[in-house]
Residue frames as a rotation matrix with the C-alpha (Angstrom) as fourth column:
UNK 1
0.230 0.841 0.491 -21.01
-0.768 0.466 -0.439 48.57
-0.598 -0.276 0.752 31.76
UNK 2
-0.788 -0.456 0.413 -20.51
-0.277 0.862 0.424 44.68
-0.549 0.220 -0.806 30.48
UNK 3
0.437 0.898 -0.052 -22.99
-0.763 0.339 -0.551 42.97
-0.477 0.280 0.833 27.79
UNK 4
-0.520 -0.585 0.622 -23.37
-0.427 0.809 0.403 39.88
-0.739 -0.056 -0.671 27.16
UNK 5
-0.278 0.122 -0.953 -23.69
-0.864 0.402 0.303 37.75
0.420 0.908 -0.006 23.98
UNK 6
-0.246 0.200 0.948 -25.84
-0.485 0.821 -0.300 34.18
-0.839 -0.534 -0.105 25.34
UNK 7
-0.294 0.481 -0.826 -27.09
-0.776 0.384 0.500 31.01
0.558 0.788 0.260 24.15
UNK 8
-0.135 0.720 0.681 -29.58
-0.920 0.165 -0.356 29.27
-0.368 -0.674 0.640 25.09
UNK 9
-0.669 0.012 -0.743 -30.58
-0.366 0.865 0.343 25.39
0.648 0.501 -0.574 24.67
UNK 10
0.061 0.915 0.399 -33.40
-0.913 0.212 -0.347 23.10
-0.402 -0.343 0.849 24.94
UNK 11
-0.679 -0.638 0.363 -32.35
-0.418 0.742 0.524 19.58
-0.603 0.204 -0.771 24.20
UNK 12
-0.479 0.638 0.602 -35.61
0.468 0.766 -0.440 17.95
-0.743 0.071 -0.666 24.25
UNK 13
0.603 0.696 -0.390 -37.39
0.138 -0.573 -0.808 20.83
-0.785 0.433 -0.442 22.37
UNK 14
-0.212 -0.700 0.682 -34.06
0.975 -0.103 0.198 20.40
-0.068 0.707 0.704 19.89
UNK 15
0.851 0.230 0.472 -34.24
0.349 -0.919 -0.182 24.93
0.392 0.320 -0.863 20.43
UNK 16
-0.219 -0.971 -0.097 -31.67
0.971 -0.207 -0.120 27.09
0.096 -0.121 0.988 20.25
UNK 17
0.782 0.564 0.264 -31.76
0.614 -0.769 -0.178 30.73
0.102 0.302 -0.948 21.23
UNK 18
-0.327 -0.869 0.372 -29.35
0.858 -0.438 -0.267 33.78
0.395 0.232 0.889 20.32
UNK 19
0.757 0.650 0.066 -29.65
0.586 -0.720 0.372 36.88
0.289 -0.243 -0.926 22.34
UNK 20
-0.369 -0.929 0.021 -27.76
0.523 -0.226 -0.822 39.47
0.768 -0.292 0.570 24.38
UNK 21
0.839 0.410 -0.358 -28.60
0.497 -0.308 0.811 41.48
0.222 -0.859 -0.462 27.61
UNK 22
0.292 -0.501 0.815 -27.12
-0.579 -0.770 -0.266 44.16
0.761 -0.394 -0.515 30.16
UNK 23
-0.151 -0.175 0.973 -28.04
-0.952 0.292 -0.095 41.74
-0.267 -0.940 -0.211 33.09
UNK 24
-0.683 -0.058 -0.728 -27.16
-0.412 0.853 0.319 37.77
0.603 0.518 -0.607 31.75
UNK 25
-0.981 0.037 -0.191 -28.64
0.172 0.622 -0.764 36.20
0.091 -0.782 -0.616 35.38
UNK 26
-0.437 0.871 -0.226 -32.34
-0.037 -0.269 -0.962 38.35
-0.899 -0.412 0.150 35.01
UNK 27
-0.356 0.285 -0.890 -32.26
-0.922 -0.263 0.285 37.31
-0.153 0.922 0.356 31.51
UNK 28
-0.784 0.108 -0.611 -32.08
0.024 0.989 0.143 33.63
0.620 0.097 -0.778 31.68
UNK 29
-0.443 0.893 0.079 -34.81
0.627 0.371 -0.685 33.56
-0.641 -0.254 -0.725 35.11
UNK 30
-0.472 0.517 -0.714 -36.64
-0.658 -0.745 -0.105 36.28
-0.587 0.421 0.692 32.61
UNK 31
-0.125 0.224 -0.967 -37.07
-0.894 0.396 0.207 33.48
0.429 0.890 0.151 29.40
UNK 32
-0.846 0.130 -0.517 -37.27
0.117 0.991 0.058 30.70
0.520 -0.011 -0.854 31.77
UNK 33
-0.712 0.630 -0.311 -40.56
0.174 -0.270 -0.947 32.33
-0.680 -0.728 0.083 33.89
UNK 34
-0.171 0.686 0.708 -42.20
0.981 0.189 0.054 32.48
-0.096 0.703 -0.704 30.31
UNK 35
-0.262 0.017 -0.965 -41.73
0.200 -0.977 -0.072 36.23
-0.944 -0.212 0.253 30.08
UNK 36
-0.183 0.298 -0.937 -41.50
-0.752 -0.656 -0.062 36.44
-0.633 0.693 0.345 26.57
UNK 37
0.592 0.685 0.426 -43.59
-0.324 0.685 -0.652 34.47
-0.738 0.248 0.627 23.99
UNK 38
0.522 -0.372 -0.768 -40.45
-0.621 0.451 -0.641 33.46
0.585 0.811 0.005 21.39
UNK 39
-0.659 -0.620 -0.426 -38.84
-0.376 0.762 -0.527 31.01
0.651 -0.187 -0.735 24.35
UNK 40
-0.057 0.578 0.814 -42.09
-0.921 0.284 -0.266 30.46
-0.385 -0.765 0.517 26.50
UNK 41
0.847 0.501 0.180 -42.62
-0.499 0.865 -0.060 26.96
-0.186 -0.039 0.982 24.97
UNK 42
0.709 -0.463 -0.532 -39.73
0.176 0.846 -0.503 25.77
0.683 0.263 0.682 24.94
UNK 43
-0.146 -0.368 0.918 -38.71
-0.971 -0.124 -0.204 26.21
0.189 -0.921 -0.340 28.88
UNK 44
0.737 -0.439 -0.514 -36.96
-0.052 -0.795 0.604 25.17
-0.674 -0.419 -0.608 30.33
UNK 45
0.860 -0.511 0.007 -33.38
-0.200 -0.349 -0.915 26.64
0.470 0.786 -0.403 29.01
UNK 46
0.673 -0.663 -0.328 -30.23
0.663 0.344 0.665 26.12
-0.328 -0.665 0.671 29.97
UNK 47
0.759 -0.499 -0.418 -27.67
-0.517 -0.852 0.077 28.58
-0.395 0.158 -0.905 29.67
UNK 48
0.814 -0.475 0.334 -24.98
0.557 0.800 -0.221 26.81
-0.162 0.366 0.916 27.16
UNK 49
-0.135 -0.932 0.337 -22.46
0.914 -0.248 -0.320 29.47
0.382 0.265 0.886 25.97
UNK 50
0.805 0.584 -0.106 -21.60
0.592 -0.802 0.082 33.06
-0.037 -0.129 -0.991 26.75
UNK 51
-0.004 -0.992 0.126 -19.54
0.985 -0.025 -0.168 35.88
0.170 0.124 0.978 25.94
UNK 52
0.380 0.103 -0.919 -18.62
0.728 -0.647 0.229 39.42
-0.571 -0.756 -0.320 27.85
UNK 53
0.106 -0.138 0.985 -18.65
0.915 -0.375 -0.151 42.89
0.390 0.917 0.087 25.70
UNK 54
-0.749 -0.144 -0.646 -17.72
0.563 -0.652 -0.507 46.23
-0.348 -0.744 0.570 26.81
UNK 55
-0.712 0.368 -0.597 -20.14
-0.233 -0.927 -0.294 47.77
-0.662 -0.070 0.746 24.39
UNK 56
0.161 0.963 0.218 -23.57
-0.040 0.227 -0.973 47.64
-0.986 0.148 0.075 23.11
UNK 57
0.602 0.197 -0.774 -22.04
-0.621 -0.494 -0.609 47.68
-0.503 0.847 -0.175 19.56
UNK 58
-0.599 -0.798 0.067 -19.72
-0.800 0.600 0.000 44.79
-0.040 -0.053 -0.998 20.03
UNK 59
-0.833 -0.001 0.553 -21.95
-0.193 0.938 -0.289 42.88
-0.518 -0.348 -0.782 21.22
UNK 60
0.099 0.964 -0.247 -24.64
-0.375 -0.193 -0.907 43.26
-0.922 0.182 0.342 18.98
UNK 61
0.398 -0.242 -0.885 -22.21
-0.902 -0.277 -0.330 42.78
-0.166 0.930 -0.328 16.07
UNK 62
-0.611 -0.203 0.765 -21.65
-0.730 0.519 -0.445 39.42
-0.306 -0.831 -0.465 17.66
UNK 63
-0.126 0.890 0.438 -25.13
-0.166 0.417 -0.894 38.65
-0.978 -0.185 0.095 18.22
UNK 64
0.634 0.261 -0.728 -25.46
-0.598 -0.432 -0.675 39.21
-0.491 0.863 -0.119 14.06
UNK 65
-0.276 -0.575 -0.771 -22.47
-0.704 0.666 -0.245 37.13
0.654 0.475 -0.588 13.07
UNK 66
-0.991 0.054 0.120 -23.50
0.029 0.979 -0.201 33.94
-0.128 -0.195 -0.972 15.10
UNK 67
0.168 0.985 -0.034 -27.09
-0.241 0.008 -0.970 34.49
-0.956 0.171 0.239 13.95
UNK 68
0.206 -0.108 -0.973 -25.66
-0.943 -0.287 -0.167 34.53
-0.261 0.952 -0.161 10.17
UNK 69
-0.569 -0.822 0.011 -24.52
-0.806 0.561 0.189 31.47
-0.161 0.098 -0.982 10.83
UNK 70
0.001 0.999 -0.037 -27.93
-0.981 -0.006 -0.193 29.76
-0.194 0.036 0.980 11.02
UNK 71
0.324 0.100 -0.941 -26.17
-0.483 0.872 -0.074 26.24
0.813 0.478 0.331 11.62
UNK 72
0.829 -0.044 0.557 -25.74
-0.546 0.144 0.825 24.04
-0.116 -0.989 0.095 14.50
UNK 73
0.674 -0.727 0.132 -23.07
0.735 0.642 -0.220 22.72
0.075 0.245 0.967 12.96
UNK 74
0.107 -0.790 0.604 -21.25
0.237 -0.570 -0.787 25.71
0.965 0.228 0.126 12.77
UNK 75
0.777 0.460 0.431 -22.17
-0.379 -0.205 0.902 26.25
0.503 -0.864 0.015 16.29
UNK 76
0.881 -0.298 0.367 -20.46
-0.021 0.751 0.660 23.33
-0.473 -0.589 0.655 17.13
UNK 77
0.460 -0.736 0.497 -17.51
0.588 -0.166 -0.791 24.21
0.665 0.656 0.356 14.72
UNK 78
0.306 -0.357 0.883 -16.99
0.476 -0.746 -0.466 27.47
0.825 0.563 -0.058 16.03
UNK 79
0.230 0.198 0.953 -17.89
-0.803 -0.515 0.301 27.69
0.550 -0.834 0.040 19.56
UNK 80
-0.762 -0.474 -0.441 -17.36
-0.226 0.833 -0.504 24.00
0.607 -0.285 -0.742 20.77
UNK 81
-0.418 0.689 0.592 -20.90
-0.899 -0.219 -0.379 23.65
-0.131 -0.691 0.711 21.67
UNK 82
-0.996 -0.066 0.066 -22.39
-0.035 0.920 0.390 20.61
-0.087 0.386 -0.918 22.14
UNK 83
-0.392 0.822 -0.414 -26.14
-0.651 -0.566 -0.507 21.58
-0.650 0.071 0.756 21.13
């Protein structure tokens, strides 16, 4: 099974979100249908980066180091995002 490390972006709403998932495509219409209340205001998202793990422990450990980072600058350092 594949997981995936995402990021999300809202320009206008200047939001970023860090997440990960089993199924990337039922995650993004998931947070952009206002499922869950830490990206409902600030739909819509756009899908901006992503990255493919064989295991739930990879990709979690991932998710944790680009959370640590807690800079769009590094963002944009590290990942070449333009966010």
């Amino acid at each position: 099974m594949k997981y995936y490390l995402y990021i999300l972006n809202n320009r206008e709403k200047d939001y970023v979100y860090i997440g990960s998932t089993k199924n990337l495509e039922r995650r993004l219409a998931e947070r952009n249908a206002g499922s869950s209340k830490s990206t409902k205001a600030y739909r819509p998202l756009k899908l901006v980066y992503f990255e493919e793990y064989q295991t739930l422990k990879e990709v979690r450990g991932r998710e944790v180091e680009i959370k640590s980072w807690k800079s769009r600058k590094f963002l944009k350092e590290n990942l070449g995002l333009d966010i």
